[in-house]
C-alpha positions, 0 to 999 in steps of 0.5 A, a space after each residue: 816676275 820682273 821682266 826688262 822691256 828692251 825697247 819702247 816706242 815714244 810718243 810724238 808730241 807738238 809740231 813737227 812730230 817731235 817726241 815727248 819728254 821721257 820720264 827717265 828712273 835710275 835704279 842702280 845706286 838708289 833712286 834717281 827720277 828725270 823728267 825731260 832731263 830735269 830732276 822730280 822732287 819727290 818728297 818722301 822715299 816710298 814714292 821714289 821706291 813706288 815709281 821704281 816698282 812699277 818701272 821694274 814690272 813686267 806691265 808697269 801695271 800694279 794692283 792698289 791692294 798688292 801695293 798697300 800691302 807690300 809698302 805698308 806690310 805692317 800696317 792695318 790695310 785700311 791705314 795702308 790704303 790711306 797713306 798709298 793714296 797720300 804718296 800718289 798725291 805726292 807722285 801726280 803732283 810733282 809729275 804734273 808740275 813738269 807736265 808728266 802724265 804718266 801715271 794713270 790712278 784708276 780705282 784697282 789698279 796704278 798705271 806707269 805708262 810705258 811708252 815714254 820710259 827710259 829704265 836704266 836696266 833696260 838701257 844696259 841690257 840693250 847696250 849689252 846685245 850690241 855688244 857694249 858695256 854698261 859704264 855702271 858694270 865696269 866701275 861698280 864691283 857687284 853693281 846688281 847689290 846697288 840697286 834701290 840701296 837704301 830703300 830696303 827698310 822701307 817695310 820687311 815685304 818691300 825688302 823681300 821684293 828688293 832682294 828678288 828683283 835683285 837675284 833676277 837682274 843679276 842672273 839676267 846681266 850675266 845671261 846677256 854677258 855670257 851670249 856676247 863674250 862667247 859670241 866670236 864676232 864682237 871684237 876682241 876688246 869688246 869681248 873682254 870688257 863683257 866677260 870683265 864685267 860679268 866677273 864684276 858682277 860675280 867674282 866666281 864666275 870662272 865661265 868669264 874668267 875664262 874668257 877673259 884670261 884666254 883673250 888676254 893671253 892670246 893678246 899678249 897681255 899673259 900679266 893680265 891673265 894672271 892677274 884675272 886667276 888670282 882674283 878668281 882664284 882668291 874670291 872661290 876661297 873666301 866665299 866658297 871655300 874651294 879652288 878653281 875647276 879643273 877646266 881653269 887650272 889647265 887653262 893657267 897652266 897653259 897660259 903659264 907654260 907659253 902655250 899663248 906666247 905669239 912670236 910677234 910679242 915674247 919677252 926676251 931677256 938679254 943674250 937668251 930665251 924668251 920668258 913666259 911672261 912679266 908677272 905681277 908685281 911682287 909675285 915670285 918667279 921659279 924655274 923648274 929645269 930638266 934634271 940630268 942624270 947621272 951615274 954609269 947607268 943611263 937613265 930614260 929621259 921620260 921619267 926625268 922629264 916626266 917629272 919635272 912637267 908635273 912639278 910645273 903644272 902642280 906649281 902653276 895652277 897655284 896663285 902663287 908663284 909664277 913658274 917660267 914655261 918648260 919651253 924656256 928652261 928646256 936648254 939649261 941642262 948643264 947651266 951656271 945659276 946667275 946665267 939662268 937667273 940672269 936670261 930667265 929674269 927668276 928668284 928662284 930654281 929647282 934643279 935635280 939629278 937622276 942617278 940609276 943603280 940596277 933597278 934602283 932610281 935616286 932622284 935628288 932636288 934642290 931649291 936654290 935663290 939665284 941673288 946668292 946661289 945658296 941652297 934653301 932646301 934639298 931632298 932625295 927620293 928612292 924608287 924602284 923600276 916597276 913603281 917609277 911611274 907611280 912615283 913620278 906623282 908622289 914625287 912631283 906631289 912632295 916637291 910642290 909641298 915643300 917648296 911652295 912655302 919656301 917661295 911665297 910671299 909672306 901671306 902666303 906662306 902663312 895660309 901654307 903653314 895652317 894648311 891652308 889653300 894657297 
């Protein structure tokens, strides 16, 4: 098995101890090979590959026999140990010409030595236990998916061996990344860039995308934290066909609800209550305010209350839209639309009355824009006074339904109306 050597100890060459030149091999990308910073012209891709293997091995010491087999998979071993012994000519001589001794043919066995190597994959995991991001996994989606790329045809075994190698640097990334983000003592920044990179490496690894999400929330950055979900949110769908656990749609929900808001950093619109947040660009923005009851009998406010906190959080563990926090709207019970619009910075809100009769409860909704005061939608809703909280569910439920389609963007009314996720 593949294992990364974390550090190694060069060897001193000349006077005055300086160290030796160091063979540097760069397998993300494809194949790069330096030799104290100058570029190795290696004439052909299976002594690229070959080198690469060996750096990528746990002792950097590889059997003839093994080497022949898994390069020339397909050809007769006899044929294959000619050619094997034909490509490390080729590697010995263009090493040799830049005064590189590193690879010791014996007759069994081809030696990388070890002590003057520099393996971009170790030079990641070390940066990752201080706590630093590899540049490469922070501009190169799925980065892992880049490693020896364009050397997987070389024979149907190397190929094999590719894919392993690359399943083993992908779970070790993500297993160094999750010990740093979840360590509390890195900086915050530095936090994030790790949990960042690690949903880099795998877009449905709600674990960081919690991480990052929580961070950014508490940073004030709650745009930012939206934006992490609705990634997280669109990759389960596409690849898994599934929604985000029910750890991560309480978490933006919280986030959506203002629980992150710092007093030191709310938006305040003009003459009002401060919002949730600024929102992704083109995301519809609902507020969802207290119902008031009517009627000659009063009726308890939990109930009321009670649903729209459920209409909420339905909506908010939603990719879209973005649902302005029951701390925000909490005051608007008796209320002018364009006011509400106009301080809560909305498109468009969801207002009910609650209206009692004996045992009997009505409760009617409607969805309004803002820019026009026109109703878009509205419904009634009848139960009894033993089945009201069984109700409140069902209520909530049948709201989010409806109203979801009426708001989103088009896409996303689309996926609604196939039923599908959204």
């Amino acid at each position: 098995m593949m294992q990364a050597r974390l550090s190694t100890s060069p060897r001193v060459a000349g006077r005055g101890n300086r160290p030796a030149p160091r063979l540097a091999i760069s397998v993300f990308g494809g194949v790069k090979i330096r030799f104290a910073g100058e570029y190795v012209a290696l004439p052909n891709r299976k002594a690229r590959a070959l080198l690469a293997h060996l750096a990528l091995s746990e002792t950097g010491t590889e059997r003839r026999e093994r080497l022949a087999g898994l390069f020339w998979s397909e050809t007769m071993e006899r044929k294959a140990q000619a050619s094997l012994r034909r490509v490390l000519f080729d590697i010995r001589g263009a090493l040799g010409s830049l005064g590189c001794d590193s690879v010791v043919a014996g007759r069994r066995d081809l030696i990388l030595l070890q002590d003057n190597l520099d393996l971009d994959f170790t030079a990641m995991l070390r940066d990752i236990a201080t706590a630093r991001v590899p540049e490469t996994l922070l501009v190169q989606p799925r980065a892992v998916e880049t490693v020896l790329l364009g050397y997987e045809d070389l024979s149907p075994m190397f190929g094999e061996w590719v894919r392993g190698v690359r399943a083993q640097m992908q779970a070790r990334l993500i297993r160094e990344l999750e010990k740093n983000y979840e360590n509390k003592l890195p900086p915050r920044r530095r936090r994030r860039l790790l949990a960042e990179a690690a949903l880099l490496l795998d877009p449905v690894h709600e674990g960081a995308c919690r991480t990052m999400m929580r961070l950014a929330a508490e940073d004030g950055e709650i745009g930012s934290a939206l934006r992490a979900y609705a990634n997280l949110y669109n990759s389960l769908g596409e690849e898994l066909d599934m929604e985000p656990s029910a750890a991560t749609q309480d978490l933006v929900v919280n986030i959506k609800q203002g629980h992150f808001d710092s007093p030191a950093q709310p938006i305040q619109p003009a003459g009002g209550s401060p919002a949730t947040a600024m929102p992704r660009a083109g995301a519809p923005i609902v507020a969802v305010l207290p119902f008031r009851s009517i009627g000659p009998d009063s009726m308890p406010s939990y109930f009321a209350d009670g649903v729209v906190e459920d209409t909420v959080r339905m909506l908010a563990t939603l990719r879209e839209p973005v649902v302005i926090s029951t701390n925000s709207t909490r005051e608007f019970r008796d209320y002018d639309l364009r006011e509400v619009g106009r301080r809560l910075g909305v498109q468009y809100v969801v207002s009910g009355t609650v209206r009692t009769a004996g045992s009997r409860l009505r409760l009617s909704v409607e969805l309004a824009e803002v820019a026009d005061g026109s109703v878009l939608w509205s419904n009634a809703y009848d139960t009894a006074e033993p089945l009201f909280f069984e109700a409140q569910d069902d209520i909530a439920s049948s709201i989010v339904r409806v109203l979801v389609p009426r708001f989103a963007t088009p896409s996303c009314a689309a996926a609604a109306a196939s039923g599908q996720k959204i």
